[in-house]
Biopython code that builds the backbone (N, CA, C, O; Angstrom):
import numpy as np
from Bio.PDB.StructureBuilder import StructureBuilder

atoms = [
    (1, "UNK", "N", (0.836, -1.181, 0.000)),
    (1, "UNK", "CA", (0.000, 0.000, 0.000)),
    (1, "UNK", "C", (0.885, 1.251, 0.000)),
    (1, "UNK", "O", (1.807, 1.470, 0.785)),
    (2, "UNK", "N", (0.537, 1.904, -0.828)),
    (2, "UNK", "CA", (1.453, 3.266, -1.135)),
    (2, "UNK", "C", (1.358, 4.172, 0.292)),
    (2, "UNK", "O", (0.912, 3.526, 1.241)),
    (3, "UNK", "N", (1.623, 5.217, 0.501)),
    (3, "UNK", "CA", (1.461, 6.158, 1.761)),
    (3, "UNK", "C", (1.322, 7.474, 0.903)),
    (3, "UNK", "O", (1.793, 7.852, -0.170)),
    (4, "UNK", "N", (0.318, 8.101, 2.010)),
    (4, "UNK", "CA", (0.257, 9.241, 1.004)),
    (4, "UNK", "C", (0.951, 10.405, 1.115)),
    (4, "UNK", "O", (0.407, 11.480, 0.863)),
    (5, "UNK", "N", (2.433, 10.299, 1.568)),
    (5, "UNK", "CA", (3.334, 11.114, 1.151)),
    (5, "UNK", "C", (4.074, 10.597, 0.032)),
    (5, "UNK", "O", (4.853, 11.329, -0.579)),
    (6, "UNK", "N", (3.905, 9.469, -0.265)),
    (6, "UNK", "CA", (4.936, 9.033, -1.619)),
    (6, "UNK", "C", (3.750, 9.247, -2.749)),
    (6, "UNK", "O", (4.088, 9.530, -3.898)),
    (7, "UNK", "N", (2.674, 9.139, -2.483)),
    (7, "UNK", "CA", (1.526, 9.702, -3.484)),
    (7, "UNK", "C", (2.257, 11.508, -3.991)),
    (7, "UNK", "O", (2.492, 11.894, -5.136)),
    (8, "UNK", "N", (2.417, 12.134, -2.932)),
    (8, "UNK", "CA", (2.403, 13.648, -2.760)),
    (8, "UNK", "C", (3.785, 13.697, -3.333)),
    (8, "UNK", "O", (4.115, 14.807, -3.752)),
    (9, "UNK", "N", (4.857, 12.521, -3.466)),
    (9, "UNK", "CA", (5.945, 12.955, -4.009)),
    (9, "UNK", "C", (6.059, 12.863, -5.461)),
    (9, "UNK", "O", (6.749, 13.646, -6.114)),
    (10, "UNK", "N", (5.240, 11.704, -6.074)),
    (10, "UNK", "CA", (5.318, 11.410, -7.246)),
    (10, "UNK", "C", (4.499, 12.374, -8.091)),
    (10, "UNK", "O", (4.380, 12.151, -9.295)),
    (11, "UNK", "N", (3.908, 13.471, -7.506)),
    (11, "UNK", "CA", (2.740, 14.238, -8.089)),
    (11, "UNK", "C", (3.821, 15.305, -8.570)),
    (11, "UNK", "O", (4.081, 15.622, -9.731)),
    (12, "UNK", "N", (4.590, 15.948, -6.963)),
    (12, "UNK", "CA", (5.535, 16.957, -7.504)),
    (12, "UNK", "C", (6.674, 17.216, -8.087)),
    (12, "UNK", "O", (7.699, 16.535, -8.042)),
    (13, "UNK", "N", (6.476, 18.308, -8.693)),
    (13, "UNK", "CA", (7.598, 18.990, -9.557)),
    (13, "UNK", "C", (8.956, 19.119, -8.680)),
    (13, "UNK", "O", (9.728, 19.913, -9.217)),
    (14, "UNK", "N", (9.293, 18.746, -7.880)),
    (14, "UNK", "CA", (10.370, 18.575, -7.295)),
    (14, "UNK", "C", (10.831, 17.283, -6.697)),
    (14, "UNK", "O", (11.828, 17.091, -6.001)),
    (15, "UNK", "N", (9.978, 16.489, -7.070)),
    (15, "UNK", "CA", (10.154, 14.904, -6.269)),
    (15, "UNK", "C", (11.239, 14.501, -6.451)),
    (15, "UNK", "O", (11.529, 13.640, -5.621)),
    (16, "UNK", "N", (12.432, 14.820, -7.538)),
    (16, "UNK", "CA", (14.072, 14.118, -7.769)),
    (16, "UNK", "C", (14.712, 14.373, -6.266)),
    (16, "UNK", "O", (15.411, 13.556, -5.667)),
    (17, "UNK", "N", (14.297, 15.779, -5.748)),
    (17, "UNK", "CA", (15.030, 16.807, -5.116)),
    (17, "UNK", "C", (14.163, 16.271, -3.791)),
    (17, "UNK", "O", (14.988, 16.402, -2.886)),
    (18, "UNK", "N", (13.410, 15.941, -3.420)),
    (18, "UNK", "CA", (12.269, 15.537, -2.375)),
    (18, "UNK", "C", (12.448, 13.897, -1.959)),
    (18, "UNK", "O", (12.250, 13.481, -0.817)),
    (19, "UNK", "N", (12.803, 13.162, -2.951)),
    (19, "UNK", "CA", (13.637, 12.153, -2.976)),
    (19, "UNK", "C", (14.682, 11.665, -2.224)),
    (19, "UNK", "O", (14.782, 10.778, -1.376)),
    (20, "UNK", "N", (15.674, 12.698, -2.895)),
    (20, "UNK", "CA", (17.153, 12.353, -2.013)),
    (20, "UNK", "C", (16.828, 13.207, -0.521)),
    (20, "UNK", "O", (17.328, 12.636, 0.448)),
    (21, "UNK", "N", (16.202, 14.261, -0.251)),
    (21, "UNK", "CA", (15.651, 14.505, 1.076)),
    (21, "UNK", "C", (15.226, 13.384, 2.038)),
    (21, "UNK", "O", (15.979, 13.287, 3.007)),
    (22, "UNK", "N", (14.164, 12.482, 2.007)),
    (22, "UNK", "CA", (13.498, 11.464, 1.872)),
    (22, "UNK", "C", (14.598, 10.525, 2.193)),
    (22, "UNK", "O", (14.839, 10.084, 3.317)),
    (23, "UNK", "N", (15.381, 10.204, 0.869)),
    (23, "UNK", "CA", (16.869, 9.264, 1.911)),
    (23, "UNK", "C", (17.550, 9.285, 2.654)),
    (23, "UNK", "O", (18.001, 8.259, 3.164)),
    (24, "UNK", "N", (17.959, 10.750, 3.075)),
    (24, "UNK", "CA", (18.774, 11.404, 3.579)),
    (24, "UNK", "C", (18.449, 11.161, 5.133)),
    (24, "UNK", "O", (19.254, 10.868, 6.018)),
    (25, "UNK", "N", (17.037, 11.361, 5.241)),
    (25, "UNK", "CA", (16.031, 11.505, 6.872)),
    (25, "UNK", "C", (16.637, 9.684, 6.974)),
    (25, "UNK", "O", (17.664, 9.390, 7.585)),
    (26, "UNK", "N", (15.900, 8.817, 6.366)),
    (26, "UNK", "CA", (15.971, 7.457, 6.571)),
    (26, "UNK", "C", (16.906, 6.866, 6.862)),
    (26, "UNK", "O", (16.796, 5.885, 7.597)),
    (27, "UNK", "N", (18.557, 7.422, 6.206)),
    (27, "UNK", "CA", (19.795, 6.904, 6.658)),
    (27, "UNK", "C", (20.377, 8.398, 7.473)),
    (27, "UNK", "O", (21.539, 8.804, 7.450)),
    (28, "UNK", "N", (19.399, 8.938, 8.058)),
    (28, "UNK", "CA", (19.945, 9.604, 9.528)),
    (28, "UNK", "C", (20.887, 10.689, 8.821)),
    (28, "UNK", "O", (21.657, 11.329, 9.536)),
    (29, "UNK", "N", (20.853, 10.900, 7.538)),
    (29, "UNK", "CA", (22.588, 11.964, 7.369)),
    (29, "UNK", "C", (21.510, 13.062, 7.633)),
    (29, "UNK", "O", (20.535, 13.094, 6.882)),
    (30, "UNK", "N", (21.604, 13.832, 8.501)),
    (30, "UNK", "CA", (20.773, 15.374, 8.852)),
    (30, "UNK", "C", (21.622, 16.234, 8.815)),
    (30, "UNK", "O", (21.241, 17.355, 9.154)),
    (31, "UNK", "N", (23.009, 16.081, 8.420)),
    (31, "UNK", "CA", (23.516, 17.359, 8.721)),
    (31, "UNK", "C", (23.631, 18.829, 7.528)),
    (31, "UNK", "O", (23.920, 20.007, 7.739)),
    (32, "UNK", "N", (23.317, 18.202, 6.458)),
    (32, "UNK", "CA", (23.096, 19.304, 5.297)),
    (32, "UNK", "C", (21.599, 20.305, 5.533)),
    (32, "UNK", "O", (21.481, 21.442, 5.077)),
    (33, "UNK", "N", (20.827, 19.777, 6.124)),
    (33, "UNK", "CA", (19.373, 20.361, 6.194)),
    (33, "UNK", "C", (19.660, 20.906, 7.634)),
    (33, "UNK", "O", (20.328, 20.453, 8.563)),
    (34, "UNK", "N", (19.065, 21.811, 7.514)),
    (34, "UNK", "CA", (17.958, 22.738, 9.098)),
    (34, "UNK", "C", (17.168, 22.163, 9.181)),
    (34, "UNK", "O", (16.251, 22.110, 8.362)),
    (35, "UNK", "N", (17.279, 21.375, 10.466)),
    (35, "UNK", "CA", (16.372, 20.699, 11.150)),
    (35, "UNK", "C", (15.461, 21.284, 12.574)),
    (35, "UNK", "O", (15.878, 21.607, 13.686)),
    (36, "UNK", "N", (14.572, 21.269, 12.215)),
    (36, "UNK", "CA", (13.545, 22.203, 13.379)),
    (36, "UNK", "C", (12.360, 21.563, 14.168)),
    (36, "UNK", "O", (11.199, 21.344, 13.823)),
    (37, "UNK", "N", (13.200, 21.269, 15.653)),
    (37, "UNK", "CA", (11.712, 20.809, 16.312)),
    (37, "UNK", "C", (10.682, 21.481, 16.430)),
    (37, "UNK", "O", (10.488, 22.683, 16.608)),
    (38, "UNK", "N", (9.716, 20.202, 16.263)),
    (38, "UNK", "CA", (8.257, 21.062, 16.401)),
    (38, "UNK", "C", (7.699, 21.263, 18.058)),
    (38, "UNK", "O", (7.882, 20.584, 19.069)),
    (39, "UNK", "N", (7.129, 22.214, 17.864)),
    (39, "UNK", "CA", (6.397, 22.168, 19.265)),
    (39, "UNK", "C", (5.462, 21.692, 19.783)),
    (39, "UNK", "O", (4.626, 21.342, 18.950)),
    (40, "UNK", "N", (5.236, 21.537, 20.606)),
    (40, "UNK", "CA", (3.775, 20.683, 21.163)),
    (40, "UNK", "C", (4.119, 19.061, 20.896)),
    (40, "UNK", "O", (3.299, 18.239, 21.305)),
    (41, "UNK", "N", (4.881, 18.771, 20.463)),
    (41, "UNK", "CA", (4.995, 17.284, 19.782)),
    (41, "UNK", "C", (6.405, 16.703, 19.896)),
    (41, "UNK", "O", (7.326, 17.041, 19.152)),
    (42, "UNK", "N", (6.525, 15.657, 21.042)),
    (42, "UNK", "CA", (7.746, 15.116, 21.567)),
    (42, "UNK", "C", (8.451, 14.207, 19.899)),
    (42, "UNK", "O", (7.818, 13.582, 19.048)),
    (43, "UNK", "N", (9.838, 14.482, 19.978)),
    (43, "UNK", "CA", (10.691, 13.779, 18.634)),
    (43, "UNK", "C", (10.406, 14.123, 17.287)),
    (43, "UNK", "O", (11.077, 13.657, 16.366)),
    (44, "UNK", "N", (9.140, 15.169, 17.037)),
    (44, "UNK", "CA", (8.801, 15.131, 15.813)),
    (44, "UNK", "C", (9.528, 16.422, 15.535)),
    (44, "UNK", "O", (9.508, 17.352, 16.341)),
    (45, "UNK", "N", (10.314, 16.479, 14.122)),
    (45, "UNK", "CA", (11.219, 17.654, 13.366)),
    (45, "UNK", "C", (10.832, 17.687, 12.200)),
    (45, "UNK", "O", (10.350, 16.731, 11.592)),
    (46, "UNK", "N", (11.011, 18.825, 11.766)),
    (46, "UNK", "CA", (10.594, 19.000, 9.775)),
    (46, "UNK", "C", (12.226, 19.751, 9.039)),
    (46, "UNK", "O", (13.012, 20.478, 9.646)),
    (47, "UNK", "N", (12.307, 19.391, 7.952)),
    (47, "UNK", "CA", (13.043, 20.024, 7.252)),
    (47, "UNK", "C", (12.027, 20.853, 6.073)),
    (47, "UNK", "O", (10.973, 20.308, 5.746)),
    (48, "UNK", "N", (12.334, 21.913, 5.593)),
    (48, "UNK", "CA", (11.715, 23.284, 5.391)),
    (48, "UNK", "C", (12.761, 23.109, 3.309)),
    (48, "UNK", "O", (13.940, 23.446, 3.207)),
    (49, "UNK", "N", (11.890, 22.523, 1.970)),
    (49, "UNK", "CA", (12.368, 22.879, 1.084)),
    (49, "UNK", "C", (11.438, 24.062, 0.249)),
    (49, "UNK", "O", (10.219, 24.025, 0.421)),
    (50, "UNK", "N", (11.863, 24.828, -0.413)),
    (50, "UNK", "CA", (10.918, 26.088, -0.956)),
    (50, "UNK", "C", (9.441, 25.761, -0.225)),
    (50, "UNK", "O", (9.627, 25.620, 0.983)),
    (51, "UNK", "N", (8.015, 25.596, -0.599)),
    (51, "UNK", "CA", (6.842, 25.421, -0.247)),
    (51, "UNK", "C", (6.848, 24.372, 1.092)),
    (51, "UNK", "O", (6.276, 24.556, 2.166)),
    (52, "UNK", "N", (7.699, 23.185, 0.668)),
    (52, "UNK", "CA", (6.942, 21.682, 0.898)),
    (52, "UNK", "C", (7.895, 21.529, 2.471)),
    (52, "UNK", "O", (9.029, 21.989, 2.605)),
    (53, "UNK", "N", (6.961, 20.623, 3.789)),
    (53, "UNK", "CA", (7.591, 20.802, 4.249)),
    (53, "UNK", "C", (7.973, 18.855, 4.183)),
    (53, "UNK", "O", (7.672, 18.033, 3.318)),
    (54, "UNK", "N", (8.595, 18.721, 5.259)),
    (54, "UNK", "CA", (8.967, 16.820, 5.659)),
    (54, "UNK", "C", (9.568, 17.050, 7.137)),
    (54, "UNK", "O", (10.556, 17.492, 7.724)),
    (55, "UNK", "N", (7.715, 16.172, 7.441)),
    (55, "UNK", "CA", (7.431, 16.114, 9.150)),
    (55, "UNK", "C", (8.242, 14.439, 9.309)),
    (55, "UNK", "O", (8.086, 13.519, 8.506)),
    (56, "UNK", "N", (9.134, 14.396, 10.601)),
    (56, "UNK", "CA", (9.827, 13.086, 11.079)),
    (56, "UNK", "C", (10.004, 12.979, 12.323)),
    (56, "UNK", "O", (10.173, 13.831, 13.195)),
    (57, "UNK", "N", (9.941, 11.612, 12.357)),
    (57, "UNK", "CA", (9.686, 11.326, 13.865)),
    (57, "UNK", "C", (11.500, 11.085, 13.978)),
    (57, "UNK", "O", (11.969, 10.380, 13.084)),
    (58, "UNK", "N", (12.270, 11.517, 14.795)),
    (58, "UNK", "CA", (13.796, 11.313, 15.214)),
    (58, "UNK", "C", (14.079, 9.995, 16.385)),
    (58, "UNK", "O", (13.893, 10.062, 17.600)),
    (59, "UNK", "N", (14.495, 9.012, 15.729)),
    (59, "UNK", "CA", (14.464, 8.011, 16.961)),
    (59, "UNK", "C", (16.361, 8.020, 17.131)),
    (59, "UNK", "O", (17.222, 8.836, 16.806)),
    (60, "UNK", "N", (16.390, 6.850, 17.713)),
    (60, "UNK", "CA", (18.231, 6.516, 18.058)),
    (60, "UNK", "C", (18.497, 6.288, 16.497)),
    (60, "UNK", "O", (18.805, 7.111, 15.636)),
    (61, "UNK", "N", (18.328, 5.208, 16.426)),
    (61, "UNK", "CA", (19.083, 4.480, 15.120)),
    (61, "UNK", "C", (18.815, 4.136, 13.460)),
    (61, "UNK", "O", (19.394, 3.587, 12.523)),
    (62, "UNK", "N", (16.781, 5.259, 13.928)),
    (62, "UNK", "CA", (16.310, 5.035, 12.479)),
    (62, "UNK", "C", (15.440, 6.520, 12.783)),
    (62, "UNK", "O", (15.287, 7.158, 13.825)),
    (63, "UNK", "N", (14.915, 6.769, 11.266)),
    (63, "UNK", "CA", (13.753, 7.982, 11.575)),
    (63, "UNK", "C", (12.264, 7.308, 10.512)),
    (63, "UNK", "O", (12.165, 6.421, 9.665)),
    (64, "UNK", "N", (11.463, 8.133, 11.033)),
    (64, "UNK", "CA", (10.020, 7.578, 10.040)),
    (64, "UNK", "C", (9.443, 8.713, 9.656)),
    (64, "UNK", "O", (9.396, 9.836, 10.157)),
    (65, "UNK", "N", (8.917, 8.131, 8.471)),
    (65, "UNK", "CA", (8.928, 9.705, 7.795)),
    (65, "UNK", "C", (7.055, 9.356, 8.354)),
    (65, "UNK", "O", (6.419, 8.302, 8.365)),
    (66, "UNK", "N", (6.585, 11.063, 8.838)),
    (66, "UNK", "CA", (4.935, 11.134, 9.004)),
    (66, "UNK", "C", (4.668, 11.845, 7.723)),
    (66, "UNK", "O", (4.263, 11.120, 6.815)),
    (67, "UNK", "N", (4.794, 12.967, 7.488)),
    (67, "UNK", "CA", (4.264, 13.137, 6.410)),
    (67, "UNK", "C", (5.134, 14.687, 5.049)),
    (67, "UNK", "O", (6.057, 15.486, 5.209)),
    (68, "UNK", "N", (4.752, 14.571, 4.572)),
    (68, "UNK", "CA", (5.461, 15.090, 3.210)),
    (68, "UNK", "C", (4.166, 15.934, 2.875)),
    (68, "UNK", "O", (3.125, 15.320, 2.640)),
    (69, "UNK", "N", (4.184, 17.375, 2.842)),
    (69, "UNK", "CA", (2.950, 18.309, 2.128)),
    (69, "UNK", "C", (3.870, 19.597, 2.052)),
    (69, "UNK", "O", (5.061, 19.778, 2.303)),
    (70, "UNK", "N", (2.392, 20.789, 1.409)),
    (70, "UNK", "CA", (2.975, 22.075, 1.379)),
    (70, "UNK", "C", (2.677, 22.539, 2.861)),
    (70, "UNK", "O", (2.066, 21.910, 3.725)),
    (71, "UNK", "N", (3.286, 23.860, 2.953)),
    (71, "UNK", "CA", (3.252, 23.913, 4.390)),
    (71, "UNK", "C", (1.701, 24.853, 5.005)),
    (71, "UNK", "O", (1.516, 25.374, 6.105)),
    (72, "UNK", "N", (0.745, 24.778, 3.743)),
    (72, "UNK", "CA", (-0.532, 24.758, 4.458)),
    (72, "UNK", "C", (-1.295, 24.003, 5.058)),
    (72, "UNK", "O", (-2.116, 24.337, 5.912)),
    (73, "UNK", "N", (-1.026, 22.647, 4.549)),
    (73, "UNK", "CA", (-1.608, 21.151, 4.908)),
    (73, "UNK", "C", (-0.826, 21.082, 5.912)),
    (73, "UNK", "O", (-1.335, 21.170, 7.030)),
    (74, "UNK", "N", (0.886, 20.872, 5.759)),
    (74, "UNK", "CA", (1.062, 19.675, 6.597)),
    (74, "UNK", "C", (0.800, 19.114, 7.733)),
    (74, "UNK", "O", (0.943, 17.941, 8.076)),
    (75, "UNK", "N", (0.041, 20.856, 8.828)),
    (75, "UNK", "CA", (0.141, 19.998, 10.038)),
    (75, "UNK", "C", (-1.406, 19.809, 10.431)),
    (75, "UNK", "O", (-1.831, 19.898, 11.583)),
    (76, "UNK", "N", (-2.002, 19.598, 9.556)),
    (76, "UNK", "CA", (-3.390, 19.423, 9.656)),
    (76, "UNK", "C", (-3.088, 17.699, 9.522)),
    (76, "UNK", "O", (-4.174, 17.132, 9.400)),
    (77, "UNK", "N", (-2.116, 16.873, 9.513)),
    (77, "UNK", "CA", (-2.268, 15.414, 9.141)),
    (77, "UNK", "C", (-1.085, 14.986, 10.620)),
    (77, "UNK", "O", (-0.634, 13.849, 10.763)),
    (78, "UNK", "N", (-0.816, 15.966, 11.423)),
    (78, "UNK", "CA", (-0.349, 15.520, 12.661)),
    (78, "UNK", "C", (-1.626, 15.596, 13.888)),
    (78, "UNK", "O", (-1.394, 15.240, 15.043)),
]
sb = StructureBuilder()
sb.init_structure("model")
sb.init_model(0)
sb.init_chain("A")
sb.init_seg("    ")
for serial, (resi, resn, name, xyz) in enumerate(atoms, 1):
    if name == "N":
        sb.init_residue(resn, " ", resi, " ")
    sb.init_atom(name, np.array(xyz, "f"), 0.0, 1.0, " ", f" {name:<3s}", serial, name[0])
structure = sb.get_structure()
């Protein structure tokens, strides 16, 4: 079953670039991006590209991606 941030990636005009973002969270390399905790919400961080944001949960040894939108939606799906 697809997720519907990989729905939301394959739609956009930046998905090459949203992509390697996307790998980047999963094998933990965070250090090229500004990473910004959110508030109200224990472990969860977003990285910030033009519009779109990418909400993640930060664990020890892995991360999970919640969700991938523009940044009018996104936190209407937390």
């Amino acid at each position: 079953m697809t997720k519907s941030w990989e729905k939301f990636i394959n739609k956009n005009i930046y998905k090459n670039d949203l992509k390697s973002i996307i790998e980047d969270i999963l094998k933990n390399n965070l250090s090229s991006y500004f990473v910004v905790k959110l508030k109200w919400y224990e472990d969860y961080y977003r990285i910030r590209k033009w519009k779109i944001r990418v909400v993640f949960i930060k664990k020890d040894d892995e991360n999970e991606i919640v969700a991938v939108d523009t940044r009018w939606w996104i936190y209407k799906w937390l």
